[in-house]
C-alpha positions in Angstrom: -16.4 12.0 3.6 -12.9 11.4 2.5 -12.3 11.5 -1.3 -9.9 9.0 -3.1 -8.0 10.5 -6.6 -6.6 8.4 -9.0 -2.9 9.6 -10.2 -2.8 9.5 -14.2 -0.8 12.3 -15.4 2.9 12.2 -15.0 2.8 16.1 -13.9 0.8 15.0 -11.1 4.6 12.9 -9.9 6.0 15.7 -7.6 2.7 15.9 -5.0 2.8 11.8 -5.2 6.8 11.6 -4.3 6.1 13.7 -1.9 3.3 12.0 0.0 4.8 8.6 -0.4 8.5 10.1 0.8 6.7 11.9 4.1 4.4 8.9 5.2 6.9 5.8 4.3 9.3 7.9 6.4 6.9 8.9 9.0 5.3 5.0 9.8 8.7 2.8 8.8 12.2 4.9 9.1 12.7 3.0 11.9 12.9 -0.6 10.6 15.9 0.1 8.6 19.8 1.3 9.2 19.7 4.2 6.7 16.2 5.5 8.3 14.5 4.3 5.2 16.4 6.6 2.8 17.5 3.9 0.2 13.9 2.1 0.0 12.0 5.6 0.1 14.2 6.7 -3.4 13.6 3.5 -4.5 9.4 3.9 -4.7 9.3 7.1 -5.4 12.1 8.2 -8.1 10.7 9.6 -11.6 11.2 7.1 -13.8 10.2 4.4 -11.0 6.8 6.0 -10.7 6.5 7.1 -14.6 7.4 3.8 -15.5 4.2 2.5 -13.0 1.7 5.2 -14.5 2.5 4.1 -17.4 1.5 0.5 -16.7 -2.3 -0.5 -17.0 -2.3 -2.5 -14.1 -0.8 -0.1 -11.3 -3.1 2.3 -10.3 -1.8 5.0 -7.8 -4.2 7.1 -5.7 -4.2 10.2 -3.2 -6.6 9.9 -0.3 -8.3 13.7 0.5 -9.7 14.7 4.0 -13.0 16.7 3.1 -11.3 20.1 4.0 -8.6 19.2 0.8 -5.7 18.0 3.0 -3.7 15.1 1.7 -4.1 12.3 4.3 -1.9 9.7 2.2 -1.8 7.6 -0.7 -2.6 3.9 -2.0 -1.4 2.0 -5.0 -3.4 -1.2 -6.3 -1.6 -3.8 -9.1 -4.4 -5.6 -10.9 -4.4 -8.9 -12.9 -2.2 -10.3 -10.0 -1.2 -13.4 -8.7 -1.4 -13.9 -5.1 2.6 -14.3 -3.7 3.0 -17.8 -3.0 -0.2 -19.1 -3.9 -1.9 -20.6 -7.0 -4.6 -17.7 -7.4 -4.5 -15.2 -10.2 -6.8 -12.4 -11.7 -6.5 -11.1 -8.0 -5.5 -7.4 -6.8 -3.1 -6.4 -5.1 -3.1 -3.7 -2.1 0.5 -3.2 -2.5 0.8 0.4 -0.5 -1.6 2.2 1.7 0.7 4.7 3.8 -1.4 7.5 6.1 0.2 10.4 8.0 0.3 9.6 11.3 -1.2 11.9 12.9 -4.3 10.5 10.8 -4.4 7.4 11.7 -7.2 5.9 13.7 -9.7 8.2 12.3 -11.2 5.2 9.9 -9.4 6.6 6.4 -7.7 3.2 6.5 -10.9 0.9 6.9 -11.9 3.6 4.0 -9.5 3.3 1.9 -9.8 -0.7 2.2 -13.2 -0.5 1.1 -12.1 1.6 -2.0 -9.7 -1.1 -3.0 -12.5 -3.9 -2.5 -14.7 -2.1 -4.9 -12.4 -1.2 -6.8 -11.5 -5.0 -6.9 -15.2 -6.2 -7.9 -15.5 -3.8 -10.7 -12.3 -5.3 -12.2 -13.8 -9.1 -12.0 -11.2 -9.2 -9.2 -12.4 -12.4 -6.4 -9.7 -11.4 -4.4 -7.8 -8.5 -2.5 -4.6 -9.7 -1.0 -1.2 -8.2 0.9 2.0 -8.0 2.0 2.3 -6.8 5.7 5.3 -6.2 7.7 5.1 -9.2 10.8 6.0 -6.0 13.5 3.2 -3.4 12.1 0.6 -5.4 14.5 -1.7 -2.2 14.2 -1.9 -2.4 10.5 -2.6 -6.4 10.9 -5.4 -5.7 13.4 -7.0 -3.9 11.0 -6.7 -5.7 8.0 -7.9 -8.6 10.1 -10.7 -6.8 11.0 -11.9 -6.1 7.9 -12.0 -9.7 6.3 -8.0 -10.2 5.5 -6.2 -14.0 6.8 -3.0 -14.2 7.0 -1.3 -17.1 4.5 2.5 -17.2 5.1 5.3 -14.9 6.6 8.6 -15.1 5.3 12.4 -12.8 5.6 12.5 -10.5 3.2 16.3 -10.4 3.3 16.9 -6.8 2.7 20.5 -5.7 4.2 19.9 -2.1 4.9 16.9 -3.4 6.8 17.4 -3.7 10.6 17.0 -7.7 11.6 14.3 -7.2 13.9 12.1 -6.2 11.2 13.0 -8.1 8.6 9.5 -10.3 8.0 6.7 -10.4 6.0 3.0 -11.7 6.2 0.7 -12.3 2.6 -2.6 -11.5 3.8 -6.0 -12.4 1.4 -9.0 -11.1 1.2 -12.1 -13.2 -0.6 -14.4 -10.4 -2.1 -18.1 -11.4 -2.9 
């Protein structure tokens, strides 16, 4: 069974830049001009990510295979307010990148269920999303697992390749 870690400890930045550089780059290079270099120093520079340990409400986490291999990381924001919608308190799944070569082995479905726990012990009635309109895989599966989609909308980001340039908020109503 895979095991999810919590990131506290700023010394613990370099294994989490890492991760987050290898798997953005490895699932999304391709929606942007640059190949993703620009957005990829933006989420994982130092003081970006000490900044975010250092807030209460962003919680990082690295997802283990059972043999100790990193298969990728998540990050939740709690005390949120769904984008676009007049529901607070919620939390927000605002990264869940895998490796790959990973993928379809259930760590996402995992992971999900992590982050809806996760959710209920923090008082947390809802678990919501941002989703890229083109990563139809990921969408499947968050649809799968108890997500509706609420609104899409451009994100507008110029070094981001037109064709990709859209975004779904997805919720999820935890009981």
């Amino acid at each position: 069974m895979p095991t999810i870690i919590r990131i506290q400890y700023p010394a613990q930045i370099p294994v989490l830049q890492r991760v987050i550089q290898e798997t953005y780059l490895a699932n999304f290079s391709h929606y942007w001009f640059d190949g993703g270099e620009m957005y990829k120093e933006r989420i994982s520079n130092t003081a970006h990510l000490e900044a975010e340990l250092a807030n209460p409400n962003s919680h990082y986490y690295l997802i283990y295979l059972d043999n100790g291999e990193i298969a990728g990381f998540m990050k939740l924001l709690f005390d949120t307010q769904v984008h676009g919608q007049p529901i607070h308190h919620a939390v927000c799944l605002d990264k869940i990148y895998l490796y790959p070569h990973l993928k379809g082995q259930g760590l996402g479905r995992m992971s999900i269920d992590f982050a809806k726990t996760t959710s209920l012990d923090a008082s947390a009635k809802h678990l919501w999303l941002r989703v890229m309109v083109q990563n139809a895989e990921s969408r499947r599966v968050y649809e799968k697992v108890g997500f509706v989609a609420l609104e899409s909308e451009m994100l507008h980001f110029p070094e981001m390749k037109p064709e990709f340039d859209g975004i779904t908020t997805m919720l999820c109503t935890l009981e």
